[in-house]
C-alpha positions, 0 to 999 in steps of 0.5 A: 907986289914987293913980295913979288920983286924983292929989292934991298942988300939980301934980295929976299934972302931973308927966309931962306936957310941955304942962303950964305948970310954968316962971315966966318967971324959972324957964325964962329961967335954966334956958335960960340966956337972958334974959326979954327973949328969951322974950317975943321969941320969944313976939311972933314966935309960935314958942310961945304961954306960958299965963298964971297967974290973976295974968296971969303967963306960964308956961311948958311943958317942950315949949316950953322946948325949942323955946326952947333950939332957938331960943337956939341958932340964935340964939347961931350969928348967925341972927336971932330971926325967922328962927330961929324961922321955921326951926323952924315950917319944921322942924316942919311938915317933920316932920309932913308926914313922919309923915302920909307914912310913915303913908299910905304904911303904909295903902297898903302894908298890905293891905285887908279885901278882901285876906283874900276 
């Protein structure tokens, strides 16, 4: 039943991606980067940090890893605004991938009025 009702400092919060666990301090020394690019990054929109109750960003495993996908486009010359514009582009991409192989599945599959 403890699965049920998670109790302690993170609630549950363990497995879940989105969840705002990482100061900034935290994510820039686990990326490897400085704070200065984590704020970059969050002025050219690619993430959008929550803020602690102190008005502190924090930071998601989600995010950090868009943020390593952009620290390494970055460390190979490419600006930070197109860096993360590639990976909006990216992600767009991949969405529209996922509704196509998802519409192509509902029109492959046959309809109720198949089985009459």
């Amino acid at each position: 039943m403890a699965a049920d009702n998670p109790t302690g400092p993170l609630g549950g919060h363990l497995d879940d991606d989105d969840y705002p666990a990482y100061t900034m301090g935290r994510a820039a020394e686990m990326l490897g980067t400085t704070q200065g690019f984590l704020r970059a990054i969050g002025e050219a929109r690619l993430i959008t940090p929550l803020r602690s109750a102190g008005g502190h960003r924090r930071y998601s495993r989600y995010q950090l890893r868009i943020a390593a996908r952009a620290r390494e486009l970055v460390d190979q010359g490419t600006p930070i605004e197109a860096a993360c514009r590639i990976i909006i582009l990216e992600d767009q991409l991949e969405e529209a991938q996922r509704l196509n192989a998802e519409y192509r599945r509902a029109a492959e599959s046959p309809g109720p009025d198949a089985a009459a």
